[in-house]
C-alpha positions, 0 to 999 in steps of 0.5 A, a space after each residue: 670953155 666958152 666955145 663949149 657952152 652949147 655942148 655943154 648945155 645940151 649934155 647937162 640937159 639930157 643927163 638930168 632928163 635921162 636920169 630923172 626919167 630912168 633911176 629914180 622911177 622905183 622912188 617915184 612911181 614905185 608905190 604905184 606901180 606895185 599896188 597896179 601890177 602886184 610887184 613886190 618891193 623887191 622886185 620894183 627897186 630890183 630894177 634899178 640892180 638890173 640897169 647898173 649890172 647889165 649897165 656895167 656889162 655893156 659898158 666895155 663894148 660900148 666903149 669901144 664903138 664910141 672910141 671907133 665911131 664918137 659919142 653922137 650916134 651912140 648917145 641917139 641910139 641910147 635915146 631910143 632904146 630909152 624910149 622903147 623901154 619906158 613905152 614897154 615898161 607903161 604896158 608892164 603886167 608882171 615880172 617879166 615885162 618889168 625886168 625886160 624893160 630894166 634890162 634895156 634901160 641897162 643897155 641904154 645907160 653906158 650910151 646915153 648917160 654918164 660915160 658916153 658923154 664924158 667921152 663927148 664932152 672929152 672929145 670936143 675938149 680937146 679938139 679946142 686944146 681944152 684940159 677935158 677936167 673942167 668940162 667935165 665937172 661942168 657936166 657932172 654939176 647936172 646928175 647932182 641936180 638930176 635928184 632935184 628935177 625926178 621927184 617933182 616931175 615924176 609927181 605931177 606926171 603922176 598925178 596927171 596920167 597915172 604911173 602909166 601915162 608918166 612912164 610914156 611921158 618919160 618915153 616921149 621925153 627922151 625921144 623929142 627932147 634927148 634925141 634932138 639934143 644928142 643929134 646936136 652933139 658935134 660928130 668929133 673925132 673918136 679918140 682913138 689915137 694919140 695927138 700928134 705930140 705924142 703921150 705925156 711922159 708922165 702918163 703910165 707905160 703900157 706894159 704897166 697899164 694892166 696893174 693900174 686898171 685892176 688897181 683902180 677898177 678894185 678902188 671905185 667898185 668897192 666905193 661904189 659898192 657902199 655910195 649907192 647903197 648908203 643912198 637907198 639905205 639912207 633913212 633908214 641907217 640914219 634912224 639907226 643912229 638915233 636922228 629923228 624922221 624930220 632931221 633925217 629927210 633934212 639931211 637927205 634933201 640938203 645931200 645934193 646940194 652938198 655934192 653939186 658945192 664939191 663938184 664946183 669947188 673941185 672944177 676950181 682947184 682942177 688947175 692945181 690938183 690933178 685927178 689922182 689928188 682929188 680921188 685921194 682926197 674925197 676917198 679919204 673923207 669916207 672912212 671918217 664919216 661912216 665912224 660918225 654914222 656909228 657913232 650915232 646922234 644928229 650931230 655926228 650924222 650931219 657930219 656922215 652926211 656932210 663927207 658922204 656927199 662931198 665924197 661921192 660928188 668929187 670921185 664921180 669927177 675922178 672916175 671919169 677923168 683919171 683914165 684919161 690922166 693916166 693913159 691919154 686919149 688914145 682908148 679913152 671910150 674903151 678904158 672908161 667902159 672897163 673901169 665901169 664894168 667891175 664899178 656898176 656892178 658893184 653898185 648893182 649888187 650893193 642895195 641888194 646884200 645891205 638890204 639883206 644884212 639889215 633884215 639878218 643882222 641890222 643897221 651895224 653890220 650894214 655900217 661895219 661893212 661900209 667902213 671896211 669897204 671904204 677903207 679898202 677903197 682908199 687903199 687900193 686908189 693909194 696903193 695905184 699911186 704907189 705903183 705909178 711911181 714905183 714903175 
């Protein structure tokens, strides 16, 4: 792990920066740049669906071209296609202009964040016989703090240039930080074959390879589908259940703190639980907790809160390292990028139906669809489990 500090470093760096200046924008100049350009709330916050359905989209091709050619140039291709669209999106005049800088923020994400950078940190990993799951949780520590860096530094960008000049501060962020930093990505071999050792017997044979995709790619896109909409949705399911304004802001500041505590405490117990175990196990914690968000009150939403965070912090780690587990390096780009089309989408278009089942029916049909979907979610991880082996 040592001999990984500066790749480390850099990535964790440009996740928290590419984060900070992409997904949080609606959150943090969104206020702005309704009243500046006449954008309806929707269409603002809708930027965010575009960048995690066109995301999940790309995600597949872009798979494949890091499997063939390693992450450094995919990441610094990412980094300008970052900058071009915040420039684009300073000069925003209306709908248009606004949904075309989103779509290449969606293009931009599976090159620059997240799954690309598994796959870096993943290729040097195991380049210095590294198990790639503790350096990968290492990574993932920084999107947890990513929440912690937006609203201060999109505030004061604000304040100092206006909504405008923030979004070419942001622009010029990914293009003289990031870039620099994902050109000093080690070029790597790309995983595209097998180590000389050949796969581990334990890993799943092709012809069942198929089935345990769909399988997994069911499980996290149903979760997904509820984590990031309970996150946009969050204040207001929460006065839902009967917790004051002041309590409900407490609850949503302390939730990263409580998913970055996960993440650690899961690159603890790598050694002794595998990817599966660990995606079981934070699956499990979803159910419950949203029965605590229907049940109401302050203490029981504290307990949502506490398993919903815990939740989503350990299966972002799950995600990424299970087709890795299950099939080895071979693919490793290109099995990321499938199980990540069906998981961003899901994300995309999560915000958008709970928005409209609080508007039709209210905050009960929003947690009774969440229950339901996590329960699913769970089965569906379990059912792979079963499969794997069964076959």
């Amino acid at each position: 792990m040592a001999g990984m500090a500066p790749l480390l470093l850099a990535l964790s760096l440009t996740q928290i920066l590419g984060w900070s200046t992409t997904f949080y924008i609606p959150a943090t100049l969104g206020e702005a740049a309704m009243a500046d350009t006449g954008l309806s709330r929707p269409a603002v916050f809708g930027g965010v669906s575009i960048m995690f359905m066109v995301g999940g989209l790309c995600a597949p091709t872009m798979g494949r071209l890091v499997d063939r050619n390693g992450a450094r140039s995919v990441m610094m291709a990412g980094s300008v296609i970052a900058a071009t669209a915040l420039a684009g999106m300073a000069f925003a005049q209306g709908l248009a202009s606004w949904v075309a800088s989103w779509v290449m923020i969606g293009v931009m994400m599976p090159m620059a964040l997240a799954n690309t950078a598994f796959v870096a940190v993943a290729q040097a990993a195991l380049a210095r016989g590294i198990p790639p799951r503790r350096p990968m949780a290492v990574m993932t520590l920084a999107t947890g703090m990513a929440i912690s860096a937006a609203f201060p530094l999109g505030a004061k960008l604000q304040d100092a240039l206006g909504w405008r000049g923030a979004c070419l501060a942001f622009a010029a962020i990914n293009l003289f930080i990031c870039l620099p930093l994902h050109a000093s990505v080690p070029r790597g071999v790309p995983i595209a074959r097998e180590s000389a050792q050949g796969p581990d017997p334990g890993r799943v044979a092709p012809g069942h390879a198929a089935r345990v995709m769909l399988l997994l790619a069911l499980a996290f896109a149903l979760h997904g589908f509820c984590t990031v909409a309970l996150e946009l949705h969050l204040l207001t399911l929460l006065a839902a259940a009967r917790v004051s304004p002041a309590l409900a802001l407490s609850l949503a500041a302390a939730s990263g703190p409580i998913r970055v505590a996960a993440r650690l405490v899961d690159m603890a117990l790598a050694r002794r639980m595998n990817a599966m175990a660990s995606g079981l196990s934070a699956m499990a914690l979803m159910p419950p907790g949203i029965v605590a968000l229907i049940i109401g009150g302050p203490t029981a939403a504290t307990v949502f809160l506490v398993l919903w965070s815990v939740s989503l912090g350990i299966t972002s780690i799950a995600r990424a390292a299970l087709p890795l587990d299950l099939f080895g390096a071979a693919g490793y780009g290109a099995r990321l990028g499938r199980l990540t089309m069906p998981v961003h989408v899901g994300q995309g278009i999560g915000p958008m139906v709970f928005a409209a089942l609080l508007d039709r029916f209210g905050a009960g049909a929003v947690m009774g669809l969440s229950l339901a979907f996590s329960c699913a979610a769970f089965a569906a991880l379990l059912a792979t489990t079963r499969f794997i082996r069964r076959a």
